[in-house]
MARDO-721406 format. One record per residue: residue in one letter; residue number from 1; x, y, z of N, C-alpha, C in turn. Coordinates in pm, whole numbers. Atoms other than C-alpha are relative to their C-alpha. Example, Ala and Ser with C-alpha at 12.3 -4.5 7.8 and 13.67 -1.06 7.14 Angstrom:
% MARDO-721406
rest = A; nr = 1; n_px = 89; n_py = -119; n_pz = 0; ca_px = 1230; ca_py = -450; ca_pz = 780; c_px = 90; c_py = 120; c_pz = 0
rest = S; nr = 2; n_px = -82; n_py = -119; n_pz = -6; ca_px = 1367; ca_py = -106; ca_pz = 714; c_px = -77; c_py = 109; c_pz = 73
% end
This chain:
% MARDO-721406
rest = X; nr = 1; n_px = -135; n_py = 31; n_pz = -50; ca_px = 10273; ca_py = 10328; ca_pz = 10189; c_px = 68; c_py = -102; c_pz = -92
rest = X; nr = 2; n_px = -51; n_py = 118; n_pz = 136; ca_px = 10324; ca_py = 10028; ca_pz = 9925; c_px = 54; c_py = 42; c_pz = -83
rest = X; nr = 3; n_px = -45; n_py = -84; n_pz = 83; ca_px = 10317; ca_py = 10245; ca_pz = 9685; c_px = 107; c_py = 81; c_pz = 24
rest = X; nr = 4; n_px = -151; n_py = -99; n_pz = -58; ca_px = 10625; ca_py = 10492; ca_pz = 9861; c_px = 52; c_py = -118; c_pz = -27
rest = X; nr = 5; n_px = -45; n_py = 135; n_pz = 15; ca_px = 10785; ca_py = 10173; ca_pz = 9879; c_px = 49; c_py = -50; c_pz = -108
rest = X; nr = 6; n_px = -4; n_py = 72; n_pz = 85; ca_px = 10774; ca_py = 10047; ca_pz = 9560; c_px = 62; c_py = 94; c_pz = -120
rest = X; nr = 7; n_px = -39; n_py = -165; n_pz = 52; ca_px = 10844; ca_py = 10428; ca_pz = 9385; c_px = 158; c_py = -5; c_pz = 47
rest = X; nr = 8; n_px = -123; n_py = -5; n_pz = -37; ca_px = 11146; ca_py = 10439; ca_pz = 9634; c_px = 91; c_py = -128; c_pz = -75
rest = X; nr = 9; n_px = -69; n_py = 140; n_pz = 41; ca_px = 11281; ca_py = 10073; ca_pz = 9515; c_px = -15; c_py = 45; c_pz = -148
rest = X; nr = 10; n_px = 20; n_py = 16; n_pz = 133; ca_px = 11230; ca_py = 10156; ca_pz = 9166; c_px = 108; c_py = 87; c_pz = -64
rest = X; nr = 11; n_px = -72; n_py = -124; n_pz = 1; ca_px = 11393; ca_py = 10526; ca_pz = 9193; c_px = 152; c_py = -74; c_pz = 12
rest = X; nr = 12; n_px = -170; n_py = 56; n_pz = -91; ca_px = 11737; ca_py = 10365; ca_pz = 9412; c_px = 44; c_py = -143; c_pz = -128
rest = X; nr = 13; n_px = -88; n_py = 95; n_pz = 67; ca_px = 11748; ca_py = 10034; ca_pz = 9226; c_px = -55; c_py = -10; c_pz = -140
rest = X; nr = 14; n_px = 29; n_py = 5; n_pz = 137; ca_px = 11568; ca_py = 10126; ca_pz = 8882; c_px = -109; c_py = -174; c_pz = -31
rest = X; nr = 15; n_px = 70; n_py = 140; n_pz = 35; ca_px = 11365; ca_py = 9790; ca_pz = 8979; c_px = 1; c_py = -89; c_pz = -86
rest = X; nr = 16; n_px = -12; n_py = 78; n_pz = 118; ca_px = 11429; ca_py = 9548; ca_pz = 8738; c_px = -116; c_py = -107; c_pz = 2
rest = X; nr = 17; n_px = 118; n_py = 11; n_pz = -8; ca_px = 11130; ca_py = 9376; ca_pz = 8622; c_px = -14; c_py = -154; c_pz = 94
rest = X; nr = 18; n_px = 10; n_py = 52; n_pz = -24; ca_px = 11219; ca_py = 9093; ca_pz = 8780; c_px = -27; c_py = -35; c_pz = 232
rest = X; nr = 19; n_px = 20; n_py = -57; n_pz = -129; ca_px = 11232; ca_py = 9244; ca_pz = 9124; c_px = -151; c_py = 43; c_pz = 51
rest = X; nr = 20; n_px = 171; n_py = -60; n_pz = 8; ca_px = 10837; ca_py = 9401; ca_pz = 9054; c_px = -64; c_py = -160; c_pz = 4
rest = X; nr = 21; n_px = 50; n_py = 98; n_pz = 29; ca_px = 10740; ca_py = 9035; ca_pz = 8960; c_px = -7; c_py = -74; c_pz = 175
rest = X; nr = 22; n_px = -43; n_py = 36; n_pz = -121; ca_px = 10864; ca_py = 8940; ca_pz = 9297; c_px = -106; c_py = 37; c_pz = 112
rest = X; nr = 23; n_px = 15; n_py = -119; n_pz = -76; ca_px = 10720; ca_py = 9199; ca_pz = 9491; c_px = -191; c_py = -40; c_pz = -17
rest = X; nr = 24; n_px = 156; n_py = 86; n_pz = 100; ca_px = 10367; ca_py = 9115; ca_pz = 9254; c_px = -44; c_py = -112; c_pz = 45
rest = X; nr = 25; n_px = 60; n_py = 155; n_pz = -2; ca_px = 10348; ca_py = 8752; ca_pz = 9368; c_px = -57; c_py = -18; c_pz = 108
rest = X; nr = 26; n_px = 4; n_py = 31; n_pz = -106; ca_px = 10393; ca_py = 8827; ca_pz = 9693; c_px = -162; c_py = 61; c_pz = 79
rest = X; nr = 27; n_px = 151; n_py = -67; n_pz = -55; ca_px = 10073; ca_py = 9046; ca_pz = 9741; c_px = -143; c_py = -111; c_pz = -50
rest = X; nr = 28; n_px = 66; n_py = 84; n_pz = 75; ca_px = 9907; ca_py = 8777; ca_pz = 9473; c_px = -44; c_py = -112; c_pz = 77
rest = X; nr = 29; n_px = -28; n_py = 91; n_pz = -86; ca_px = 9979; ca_py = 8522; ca_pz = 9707; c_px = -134; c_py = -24; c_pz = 128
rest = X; nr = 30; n_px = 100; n_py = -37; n_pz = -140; ca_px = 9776; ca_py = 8638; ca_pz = 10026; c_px = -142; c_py = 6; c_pz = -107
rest = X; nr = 31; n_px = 153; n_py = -81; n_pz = 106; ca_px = 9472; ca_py = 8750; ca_pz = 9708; c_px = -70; c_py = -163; c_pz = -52
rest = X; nr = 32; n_px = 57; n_py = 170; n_pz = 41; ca_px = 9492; ca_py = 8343; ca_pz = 9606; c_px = -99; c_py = -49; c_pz = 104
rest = X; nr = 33; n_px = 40; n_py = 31; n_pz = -122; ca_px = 9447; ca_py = 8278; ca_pz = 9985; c_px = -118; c_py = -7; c_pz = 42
rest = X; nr = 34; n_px = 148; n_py = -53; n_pz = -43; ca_px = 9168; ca_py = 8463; ca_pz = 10050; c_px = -104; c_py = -65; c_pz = -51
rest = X; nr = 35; n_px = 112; n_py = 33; n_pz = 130; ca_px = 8969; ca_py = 8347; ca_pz = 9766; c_px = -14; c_py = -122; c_pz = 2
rest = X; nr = 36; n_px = 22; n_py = 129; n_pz = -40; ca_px = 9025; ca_py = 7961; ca_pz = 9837; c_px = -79; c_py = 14; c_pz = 165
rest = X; nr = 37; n_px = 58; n_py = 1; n_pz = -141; ca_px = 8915; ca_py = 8079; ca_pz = 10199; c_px = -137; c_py = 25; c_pz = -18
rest = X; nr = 38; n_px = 137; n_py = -31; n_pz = 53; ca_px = 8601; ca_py = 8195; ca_pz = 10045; c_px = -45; c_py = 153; c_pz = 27
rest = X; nr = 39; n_px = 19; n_py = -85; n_pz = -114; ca_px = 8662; ca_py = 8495; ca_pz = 10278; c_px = -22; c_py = 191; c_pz = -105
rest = X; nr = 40; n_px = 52; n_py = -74; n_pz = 163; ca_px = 8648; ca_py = 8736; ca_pz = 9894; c_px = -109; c_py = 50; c_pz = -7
% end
């Protein structure tokens, strides 16, 4: 579903890379989380 998502946003607004970076941090974010939680 991320992936539809991210295909559709890319297709409609041609994503600009700064929009992907965005989009990137935000999943990065929760992946930092985890990994200080030990929970990895």
């Amino acid at each position: 579903m991320n992936t539809d998502c991210l295909d559709i946003d890319e297709i409609l607004l041609k994503a600009p890379k700064k929009k992907k970076t965005k989009k990137k941090k935000q999943e990065v974010r929760p992946l930092s989380e985890l990994v200080k939680r030990g929970g990895a």
